[in-house]
N, C-alpha and C positions, 0 to 999 in steps of 0.2 A: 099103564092102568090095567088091562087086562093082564098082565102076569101078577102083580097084585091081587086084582078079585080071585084068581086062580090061587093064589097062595092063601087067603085068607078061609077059603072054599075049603084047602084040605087041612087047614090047622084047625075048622068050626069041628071037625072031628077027633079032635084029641084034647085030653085034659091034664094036661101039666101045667108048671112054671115055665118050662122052657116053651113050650107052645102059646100060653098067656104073651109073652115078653113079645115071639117073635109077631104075633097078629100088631101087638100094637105097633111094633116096628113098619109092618107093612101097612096100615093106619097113618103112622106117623110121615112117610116118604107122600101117601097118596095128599094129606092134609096140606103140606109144606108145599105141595106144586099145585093142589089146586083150590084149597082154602073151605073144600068141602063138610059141611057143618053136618051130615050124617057122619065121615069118618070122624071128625072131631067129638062127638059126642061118643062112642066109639072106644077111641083113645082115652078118656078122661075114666071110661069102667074100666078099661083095661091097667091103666095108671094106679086106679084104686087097688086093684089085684095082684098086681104086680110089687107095688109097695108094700104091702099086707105077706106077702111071703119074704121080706127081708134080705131081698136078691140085691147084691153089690154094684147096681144100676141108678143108685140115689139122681148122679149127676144127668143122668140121660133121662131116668121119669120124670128130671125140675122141667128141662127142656118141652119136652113130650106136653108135659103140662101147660105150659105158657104157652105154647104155637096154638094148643086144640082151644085154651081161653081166649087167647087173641080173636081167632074162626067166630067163634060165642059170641063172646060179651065186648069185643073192643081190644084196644093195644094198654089203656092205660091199667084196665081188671085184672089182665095178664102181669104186666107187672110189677102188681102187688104181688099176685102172688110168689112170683120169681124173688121177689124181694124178701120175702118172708122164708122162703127156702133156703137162701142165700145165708141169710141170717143163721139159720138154722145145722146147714152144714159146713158153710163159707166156704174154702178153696181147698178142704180138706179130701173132699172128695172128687174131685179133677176141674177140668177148669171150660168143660163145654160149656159149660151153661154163662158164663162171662160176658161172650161176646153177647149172646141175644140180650142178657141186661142192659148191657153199654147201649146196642142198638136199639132196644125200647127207651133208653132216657134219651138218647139222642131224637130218635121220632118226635118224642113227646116235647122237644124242646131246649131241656137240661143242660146238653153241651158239656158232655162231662170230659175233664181232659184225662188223656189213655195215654199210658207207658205205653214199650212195645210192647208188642202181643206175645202170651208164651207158645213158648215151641212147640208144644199138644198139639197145638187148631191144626185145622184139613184145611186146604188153601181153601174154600170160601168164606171162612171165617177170618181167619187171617187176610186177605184179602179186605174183608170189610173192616174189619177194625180196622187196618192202615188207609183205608176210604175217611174214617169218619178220624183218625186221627188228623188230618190234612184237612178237613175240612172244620177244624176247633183250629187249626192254626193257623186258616186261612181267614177265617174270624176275627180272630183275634191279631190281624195285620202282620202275621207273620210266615211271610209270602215263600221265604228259604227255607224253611220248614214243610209247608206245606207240597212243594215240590218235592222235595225228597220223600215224603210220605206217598206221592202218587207216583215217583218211580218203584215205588213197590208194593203197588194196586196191580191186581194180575189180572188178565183178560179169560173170561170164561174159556173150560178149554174145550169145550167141544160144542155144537150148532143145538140150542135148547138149554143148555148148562143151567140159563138163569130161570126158568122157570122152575128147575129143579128144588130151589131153597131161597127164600127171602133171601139169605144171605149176599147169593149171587148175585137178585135185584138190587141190593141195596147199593153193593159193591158198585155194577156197572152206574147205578144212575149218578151215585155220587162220584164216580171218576168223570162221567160228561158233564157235573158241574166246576168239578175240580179244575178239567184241560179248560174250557170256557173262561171261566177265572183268571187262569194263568197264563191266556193268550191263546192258546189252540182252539180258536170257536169252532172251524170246521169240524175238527177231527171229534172234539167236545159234541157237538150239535148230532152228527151220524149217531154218534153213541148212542147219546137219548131217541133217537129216530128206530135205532135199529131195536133200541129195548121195550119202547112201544108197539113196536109192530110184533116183537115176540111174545109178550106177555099178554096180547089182545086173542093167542092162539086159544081156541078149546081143546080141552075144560081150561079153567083159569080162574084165578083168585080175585075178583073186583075189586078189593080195597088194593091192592098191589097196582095192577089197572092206573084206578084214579089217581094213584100217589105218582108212576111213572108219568101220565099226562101230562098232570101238574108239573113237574121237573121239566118235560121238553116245552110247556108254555112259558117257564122261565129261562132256560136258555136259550131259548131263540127270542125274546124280548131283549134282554141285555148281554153285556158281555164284560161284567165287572159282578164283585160280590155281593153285590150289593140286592140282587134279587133272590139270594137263596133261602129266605125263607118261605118261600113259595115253596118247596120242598120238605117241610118240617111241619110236623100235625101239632093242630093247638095245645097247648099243654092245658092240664088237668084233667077231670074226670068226662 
């Protein structure tokens, strides 16, 4: 955090593209770990500015965009908008923006079923996509599947990892439903233990918070799939 405010300190003194881009970048890492709705507002001028000079970042201002809307107005306002971007550029322009759509329809509900992930993603992305792939196939009673998808769920790699990006959260909470699931309560159960006790750290994102709670109140009540939607936000608006 503080090397951040420090970066953003000596770029408020320069006036370029390249300076626009990198503020929101440091905007966009601060938002992602702590859900703060001053950098999110922040990021969405900077997004506007950035866009507006024609910089070959389409795919990373969809992102940028949808994390600092999420902060705003909610998970579902976000991804309309990401939907409408999607639309807009589709897969032409790289494929970061994929996973956080998959994982806003999943949030929401939708259950959408995921090929494997492409080779692009940075292990927390990939990591979540093969979370939520396993957990649509665990769903959908298909229990050999869904295993295989969570042998290749990867564990944060370093002590903090998960608050660094929703994605990380998303990853670990749905691997501690996943192992719960599929017979490993304990190991399942620490998980979620260990991911609410990290994500309770300040500063920190409250909806991320509530969402990890909820998960460790479901798997420590049962120990079949039958509870996972305790982990999933209501669909609609």
């Amino acid at each position: 955090g503080t090397a951040l405010k420090e970066q953003r300190e000596l770029l408020a003194r320069q006036d370029s593209p390249r300076a626009e881009l990198l503020r929101a970048l440091a905007d966009w890492q601060w938002v992602e770990a702590t859900g703060d709705a001053d950098a999110a507002r922040r990021l969405l001028e900077s997004v506007k500015k950035v866009r507006a000079q024609k910089l070959p970042v389409e795919d990373e201002l969809a992102v940028m965009e949808f994390q600092a809307t999420w902060v705003l107005e909610g998970l579902w306002a976000a991804l309309k908008r990401l939907e409408a971007e999607h639309a807009r550029v589709g897969e032409d322009d790289g494929v970061e923006h994929l996973p956080w759509l998959y994982l806003a329809r999943f949030l929401l509900g939708t259950w959408p079923e995921l090929t494997d992930p492409p080779d692009a993603l940075d292990s927390s992305m990939a990591s979540a996509w093969w979370a939520m792939k396993g957990a649509v196939a665990l769903k959908q009673k298909r229990v050999v599947d869904a295993k295989a998808a969570l042998a290749k769920v990867q564990r944060p790699p370093f002590a903090g990892a998960v608050r660094s990006s929703p994605m990380w959260a998303a990853s670990e909470g749905l691997r501690a439903v996943l192992l719960v699931a599929t017979g490993s309560t304990d190991e399942g159960r620490a998980a979620s233990e260990a991911l609410v006790r990290e994500l309770e750290a300040e500063p920190t994102w409250p909806r991320q918070v509530r969402w990890a709670r909820a998960l460790a109140g479901a798997v420590e009540r049962c120990t079949s799939w039958t509870c996972v939607g305790s982990v999933v936000e209501p669909a609609g608006p």
